[in-house]
N, C-alpha and C positions, 0 to 999 in steps of 0.2 A: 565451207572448206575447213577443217580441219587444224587445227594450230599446233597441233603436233607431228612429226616425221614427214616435215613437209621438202627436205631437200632433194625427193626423189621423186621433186615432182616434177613430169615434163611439158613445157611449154609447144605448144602449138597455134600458128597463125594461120589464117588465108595468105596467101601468095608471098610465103616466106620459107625457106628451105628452113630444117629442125637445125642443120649445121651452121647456119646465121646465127640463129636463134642463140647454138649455145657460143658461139663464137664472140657474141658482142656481151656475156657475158650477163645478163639478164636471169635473174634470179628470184625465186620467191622467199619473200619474210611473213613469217606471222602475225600478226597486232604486235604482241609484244615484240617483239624484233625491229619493226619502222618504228616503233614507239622508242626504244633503246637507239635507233639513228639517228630519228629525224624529229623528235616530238607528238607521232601522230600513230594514232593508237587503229591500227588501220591494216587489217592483211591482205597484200598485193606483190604486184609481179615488178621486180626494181629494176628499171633500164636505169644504166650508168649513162653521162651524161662527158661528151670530148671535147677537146680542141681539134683544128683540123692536123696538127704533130700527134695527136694521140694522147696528150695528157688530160688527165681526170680537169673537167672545171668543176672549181673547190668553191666551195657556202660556208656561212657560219646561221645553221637556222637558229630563228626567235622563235620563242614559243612565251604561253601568259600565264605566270603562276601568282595567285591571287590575285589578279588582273593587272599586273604587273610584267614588261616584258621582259626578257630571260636571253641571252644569248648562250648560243651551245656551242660547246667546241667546234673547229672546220672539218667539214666533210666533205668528199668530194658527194659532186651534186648529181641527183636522179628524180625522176618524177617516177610514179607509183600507180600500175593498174589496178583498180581495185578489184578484189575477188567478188564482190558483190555494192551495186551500185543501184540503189531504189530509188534515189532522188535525182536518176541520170549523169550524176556529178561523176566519172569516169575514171579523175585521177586524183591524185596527191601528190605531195611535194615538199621539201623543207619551208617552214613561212618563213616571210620578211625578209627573202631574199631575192622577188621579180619573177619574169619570164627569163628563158633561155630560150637559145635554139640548139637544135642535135645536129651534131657531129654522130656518127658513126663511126667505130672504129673501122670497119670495110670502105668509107668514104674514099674516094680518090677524086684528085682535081681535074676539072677539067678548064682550061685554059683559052678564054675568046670563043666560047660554045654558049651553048641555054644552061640558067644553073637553075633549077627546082628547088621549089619551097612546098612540100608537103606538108598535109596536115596532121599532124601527128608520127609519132615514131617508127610504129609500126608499118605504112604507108612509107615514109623513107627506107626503109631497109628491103622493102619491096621491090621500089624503082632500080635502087642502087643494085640489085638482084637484077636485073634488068635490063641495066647496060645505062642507065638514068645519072647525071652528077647531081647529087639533092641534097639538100640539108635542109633537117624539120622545123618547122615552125610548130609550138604549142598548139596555135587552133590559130582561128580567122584575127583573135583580139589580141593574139600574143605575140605581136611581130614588132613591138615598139615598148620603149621600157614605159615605166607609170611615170604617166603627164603627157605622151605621146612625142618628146622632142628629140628622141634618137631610135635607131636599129636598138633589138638587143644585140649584147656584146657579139657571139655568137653569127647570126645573119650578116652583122657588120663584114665579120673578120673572112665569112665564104667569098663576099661581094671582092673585100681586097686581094684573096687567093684566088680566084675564078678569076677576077677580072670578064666580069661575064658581059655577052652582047646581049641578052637580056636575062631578064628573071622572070621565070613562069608562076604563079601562087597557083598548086594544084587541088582547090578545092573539093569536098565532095558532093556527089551528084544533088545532093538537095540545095547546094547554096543559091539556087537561083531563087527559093523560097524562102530565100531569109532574109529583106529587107537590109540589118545589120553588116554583113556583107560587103557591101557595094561601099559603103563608109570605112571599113575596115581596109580595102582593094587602095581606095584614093590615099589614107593616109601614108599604105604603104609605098604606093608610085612615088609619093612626095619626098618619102625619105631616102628612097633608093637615086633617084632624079640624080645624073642625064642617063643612067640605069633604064632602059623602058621595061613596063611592067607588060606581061603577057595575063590573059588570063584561058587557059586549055579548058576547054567545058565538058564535065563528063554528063551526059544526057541523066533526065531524070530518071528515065525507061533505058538507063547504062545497069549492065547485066550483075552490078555491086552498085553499092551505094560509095566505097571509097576504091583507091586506083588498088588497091591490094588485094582486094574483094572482086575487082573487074581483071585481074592479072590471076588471079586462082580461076574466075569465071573461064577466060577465054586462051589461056593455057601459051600454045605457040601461036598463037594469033594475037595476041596481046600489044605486041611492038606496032605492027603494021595498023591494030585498030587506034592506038594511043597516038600515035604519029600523024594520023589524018588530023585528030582532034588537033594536034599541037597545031599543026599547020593551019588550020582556021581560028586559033587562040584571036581574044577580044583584043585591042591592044587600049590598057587604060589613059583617059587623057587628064592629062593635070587638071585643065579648068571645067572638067567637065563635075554636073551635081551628082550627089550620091542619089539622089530620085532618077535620075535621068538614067544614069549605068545600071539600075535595078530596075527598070524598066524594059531596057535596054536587052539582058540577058533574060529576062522573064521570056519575052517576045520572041526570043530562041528558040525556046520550050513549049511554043503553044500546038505544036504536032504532037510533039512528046508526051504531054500532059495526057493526051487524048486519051492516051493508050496504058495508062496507068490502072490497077485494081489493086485490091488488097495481098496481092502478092508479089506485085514491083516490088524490089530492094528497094527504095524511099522508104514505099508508104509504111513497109514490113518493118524495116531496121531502123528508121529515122523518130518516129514516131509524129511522121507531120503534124504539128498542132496549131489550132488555130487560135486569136488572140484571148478566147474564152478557154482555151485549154482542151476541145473538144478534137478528136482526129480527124483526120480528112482524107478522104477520098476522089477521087475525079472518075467520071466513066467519058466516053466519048458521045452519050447525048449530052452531058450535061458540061463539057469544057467549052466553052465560048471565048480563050480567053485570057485578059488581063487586068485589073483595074487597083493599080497602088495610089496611097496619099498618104501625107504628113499626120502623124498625130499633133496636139498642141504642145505637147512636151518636146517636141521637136527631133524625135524618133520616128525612121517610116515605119509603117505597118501595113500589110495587104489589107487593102480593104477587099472584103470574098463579100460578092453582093449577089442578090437575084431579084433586087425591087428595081422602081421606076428611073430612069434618070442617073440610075449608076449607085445611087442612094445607098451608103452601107447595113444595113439588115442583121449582119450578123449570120455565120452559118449554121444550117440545122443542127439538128441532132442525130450526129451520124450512128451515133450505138445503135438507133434502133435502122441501120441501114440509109439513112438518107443521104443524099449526095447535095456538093455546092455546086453553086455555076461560078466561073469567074468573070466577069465584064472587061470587054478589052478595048479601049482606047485605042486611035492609030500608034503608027512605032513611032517612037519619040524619037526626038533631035539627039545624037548622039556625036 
């Protein structure tokens, strides 16, 4: 991308009207431009970041000169798509100032209904396109500030405007793949509590990988196929383990899995990787399945087996075409 006469550039989403788009004010900066806001030398597309009244929430980023921290004057606050992302890292942001959640300026309350917690921005302004009351969460890790002992400010502030009868976390179709997840889900329950937490499952063979990707997918069908889903939402339980709920929703998926190739939106746009970093595929001879465990660090991780006894192995080498098995234990105590 170009770092010069970039104001005339237009923005386009999946399953986002252009007139959202320019209405919540989302803009492109050059390197040097985020570098001049926010410290970070980095050319991307700037979502402004609300309260639910509409005002800017304001930051003071740090940044390290001479390894030294630095605070910068206040700005109101935005995270940053990057125009190019090789290490997967997707966004940016002012440092030393936390997670947020999004407000939208389109946002409108809904009061004693389901509040939505998307993942990501763009996803929020989908639903809310939609007919959906949402406000975004960061990703799966950024629903609680750093140390894990509150909402960020943000999510807080929806729960006390909604006053909501639950809260849905709308994650995307691969999280049932992500061990991570289901530890992420429980913190959140805990912190929302007597709030109950829902969780909507978009299939992994769901026609997008995220609900804004499945709403460009399925056009005016979108409401009616998203509402089923809601209505079978997992509902999470406080004392339940993070092995147990990742198991739990794995086991959801073992139809779905079947039916998975290298052109599902997962396996296309996620880049499922396995713990060696290899991609993965499933065909329908070779899904059998489910088989998670503890690593010793006390992190889950799939174990993806095809030896004796459940035995982890390790999966092949899928570059050159090969496929995993997964081994599936009964459904767990949930």
């Amino acid at each position: 991308m170009s770092s010069q006469n970039t104001s005339s550039l237009t923005l386009t989403r999946p399953g986002i009207s252009a007139e959202t788009l320019k209405a919540e004010g989302i803009r492109h900066l050059t390197a040097q431009e985020a570098y001049d806001l926010f410290g970070h030398f980095v050319a991307c597309w700037w979502i402004p970041y609300y309260h639910a009244d509409k005002s800017p929430v304001m930051c003071k980023p740090v940044i390290k000169v001479n390894g030294l921290p630095v605070t910068l004057p206040e700005i109101a606050f935005g995270r940053g798509r990057k125009d190019y992302a090789p290490d997967g890292n997707k966004y940016t942001q002012p440092g030393g100032v936390g997670a947020h959640g999004y407000f939208a300026r389109c946002f409108k309350p809904v009061k004693g209904g389901l509040l939505f917690f998307p993942e990501g921005e763009y996803k929020t302004l989908s639903m809310i396109e939609a007919g959906y009351c949402a406000v975004g969460a960061g990703g799966i890790n950024n629903c609680a500030v750093k140390g894990g002992g509150a909402l960020v400010p943000e999510l807080a502030e929806a729960i006390k405007v909604c006053e909501p009868k639950a809260v849905a976390f709308v994650g995307d179709a691969d999280t049932a793949l992500i061990p991570a997840f289901s530890k992420a889900m429980l913190q959140l329950a805990r912190l929302i509590h007597p709030v109950p937490l829902l969780l909507p499952r978009l299939p992994v063979n769901a026609p997008g990988k995220g609900i804004d990707d499945c709403r460009a997918a399925l056009k005016e069908k979108f409401t009616g196929w998203f509402d089923a889903i809601v209505s079978q939402s997992v509902t999470v339980k406080l004392d339940a383990t993070p092995e147990a709920l990742a198991l739990l929703l794995l086991h959801r998926e073992v139809e779905a899995l079947k039916t998975l190739t290298d052109k599902t939106a997962v396996t296309r746009d996620s880049s499922m990787m396995s713990p060696r970093g290899t991609r993965l595929f499933v065909s329908p001879a070779t899904c059998l399945g489910c088989r998670w465990r503890s690593s010793t660090n006390g992190r889950s991780k799939p174990a993806l087996s095809s030896g004796k006894n459940g035995k982890r192995n390790g999966p092949p080498n899928t570059a050159s075409g090969a496929l995993f098995r997964l081994r599936c234990p009964p459904p767990p105590r949930y």
